[in-house]
C-alpha positions as MATLAB code, in Angstrom:
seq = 'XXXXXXXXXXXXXXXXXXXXXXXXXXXXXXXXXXXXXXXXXXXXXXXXXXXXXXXXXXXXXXXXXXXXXXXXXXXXXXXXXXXXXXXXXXXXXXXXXXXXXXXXXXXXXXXXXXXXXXXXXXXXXXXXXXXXXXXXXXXXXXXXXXXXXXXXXXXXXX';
ca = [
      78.478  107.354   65.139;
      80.820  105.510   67.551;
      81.510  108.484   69.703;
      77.725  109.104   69.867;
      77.027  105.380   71.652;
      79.689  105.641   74.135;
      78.600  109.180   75.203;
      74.894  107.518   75.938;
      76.203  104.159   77.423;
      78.311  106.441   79.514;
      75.210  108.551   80.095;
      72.932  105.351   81.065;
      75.445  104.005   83.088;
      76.370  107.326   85.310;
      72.699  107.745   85.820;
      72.009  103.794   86.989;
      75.038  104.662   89.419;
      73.998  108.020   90.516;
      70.329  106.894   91.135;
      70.971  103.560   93.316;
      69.275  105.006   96.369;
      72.498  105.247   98.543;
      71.367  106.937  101.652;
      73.863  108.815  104.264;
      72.347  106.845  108.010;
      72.519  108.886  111.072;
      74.477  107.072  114.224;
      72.056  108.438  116.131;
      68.938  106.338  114.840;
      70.511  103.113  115.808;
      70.777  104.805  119.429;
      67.582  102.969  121.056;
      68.734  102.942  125.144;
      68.142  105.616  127.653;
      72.022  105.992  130.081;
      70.168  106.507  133.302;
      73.427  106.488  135.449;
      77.311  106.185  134.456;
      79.399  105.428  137.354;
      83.141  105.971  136.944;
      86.299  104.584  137.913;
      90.300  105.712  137.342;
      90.916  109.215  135.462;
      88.541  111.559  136.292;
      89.398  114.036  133.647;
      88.841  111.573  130.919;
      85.359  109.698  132.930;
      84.111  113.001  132.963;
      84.452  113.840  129.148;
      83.534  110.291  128.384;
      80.486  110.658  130.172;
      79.254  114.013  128.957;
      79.765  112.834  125.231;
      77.973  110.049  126.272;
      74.833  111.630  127.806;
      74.908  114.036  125.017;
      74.346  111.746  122.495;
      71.982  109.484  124.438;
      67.975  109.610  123.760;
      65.935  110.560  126.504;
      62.537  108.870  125.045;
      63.708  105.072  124.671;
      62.474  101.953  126.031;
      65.521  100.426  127.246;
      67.067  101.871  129.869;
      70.765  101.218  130.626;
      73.595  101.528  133.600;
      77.413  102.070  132.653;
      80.229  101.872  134.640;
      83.705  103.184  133.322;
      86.960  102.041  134.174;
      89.720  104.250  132.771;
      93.603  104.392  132.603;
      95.997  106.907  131.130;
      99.716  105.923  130.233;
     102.432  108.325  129.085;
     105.646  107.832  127.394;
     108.524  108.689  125.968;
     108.015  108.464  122.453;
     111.136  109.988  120.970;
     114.014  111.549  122.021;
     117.104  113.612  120.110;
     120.714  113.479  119.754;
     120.485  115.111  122.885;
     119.127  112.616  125.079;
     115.803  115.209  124.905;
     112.373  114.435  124.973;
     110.657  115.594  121.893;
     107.751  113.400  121.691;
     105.278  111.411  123.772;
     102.785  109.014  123.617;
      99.477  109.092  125.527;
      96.892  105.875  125.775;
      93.840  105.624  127.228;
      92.208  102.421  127.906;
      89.113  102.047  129.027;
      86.712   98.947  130.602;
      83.247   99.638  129.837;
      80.501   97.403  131.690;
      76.711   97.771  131.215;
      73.582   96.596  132.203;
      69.759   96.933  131.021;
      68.120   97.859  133.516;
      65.297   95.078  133.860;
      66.568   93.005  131.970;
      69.565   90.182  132.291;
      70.996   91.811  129.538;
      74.573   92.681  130.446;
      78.154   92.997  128.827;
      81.661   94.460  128.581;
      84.081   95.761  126.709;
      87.366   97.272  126.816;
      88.460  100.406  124.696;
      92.636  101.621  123.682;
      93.394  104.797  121.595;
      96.720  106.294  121.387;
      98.067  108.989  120.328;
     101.228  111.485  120.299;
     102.456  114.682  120.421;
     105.385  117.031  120.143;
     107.240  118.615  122.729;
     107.497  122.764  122.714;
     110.323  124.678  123.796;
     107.736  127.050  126.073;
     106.293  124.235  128.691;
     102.350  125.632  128.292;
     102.489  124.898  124.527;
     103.218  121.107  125.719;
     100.539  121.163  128.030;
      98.431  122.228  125.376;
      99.634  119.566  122.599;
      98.781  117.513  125.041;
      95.197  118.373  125.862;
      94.547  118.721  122.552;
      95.824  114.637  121.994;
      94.186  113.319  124.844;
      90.972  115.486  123.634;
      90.940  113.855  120.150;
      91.428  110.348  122.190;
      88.744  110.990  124.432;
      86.649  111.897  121.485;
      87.248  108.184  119.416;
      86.853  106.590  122.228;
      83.394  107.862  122.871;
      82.009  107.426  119.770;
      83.508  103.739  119.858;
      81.513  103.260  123.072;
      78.289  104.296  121.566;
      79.043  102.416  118.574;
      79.878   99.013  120.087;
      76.901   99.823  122.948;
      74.509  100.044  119.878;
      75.638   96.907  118.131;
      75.416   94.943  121.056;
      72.013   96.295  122.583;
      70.373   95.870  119.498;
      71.953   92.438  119.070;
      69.806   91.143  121.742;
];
């Protein structure tokens, strides 16, 4: 008889949890500003990825209307070296100033954006090149979806 009560308060209480209306929200619903220009200063490799995973995820059909400029920086350096006195990692950071306006509107603001990251060094030179890329790629990426992030917060604030 005492096994039979637990296995229904169990039962009750997995269903009260399971049914509590959680629901997964999309970033892009809070995303309530049209970019209509993004002007870019320091790295252009980086502004340029920045931007286009910027305009990507911004809607075309929204009543505000915003302008960004982007100030960028890149540092390498030595991370770690051997018994050798070789390099055989780096660290990358990006930082990045981010200053917007609604267009308008005296609604203005800034921020300012650092990621870092690392990676290894290869005996064959292209395969560093590439750990590289692929580090500053997965930087770029954080740091955009920060940007739209803290752009949404403080939009919406106002």
């Amino acid at each position: 008889m005492n096994k039979i009560t637990f296995i229904i308060k169990i039962t009750i209480i997995l269903s009260l949890i399971t049914g509590c209306g959680f629901k997964v929200v999309k970033k892009s619903d809070f995303i309530n500003y049209k970019i209509s220009d993004i002007e870019t200063i320091g790295e252009r490799k980086i502004n340029y990825k920045i931007r286009n995973n910027l305009l990507l995820d911004a809607k075309e059909d929204k009543p505000k209307v915003i302008s960004i400029i982007l100030n960028t920086t890149k540092d390498k350096t030595i991370k770690e070296k051997n018994s050798n006195n070789e390099i055989t990692k780096y660290l990358i950071g990006v930082n990045v100033i981010v200053n917007f306006k609604e267009i308008g509107k005296d609604n203005s603001g800034s921020f300012s954006l650092s990621k870092s990251g690392e990676y290894s060094v290869n005996s064959q030179h292209s395969q560093t090149l590439n750990n590289e890329k692929k580090a500053t790629d997965l930087i770029i990426k954080d740091i955009s979806d920060e940007i739209l992030d803290e752009l949404s917060t403080m939009i919406n604030a106002t």
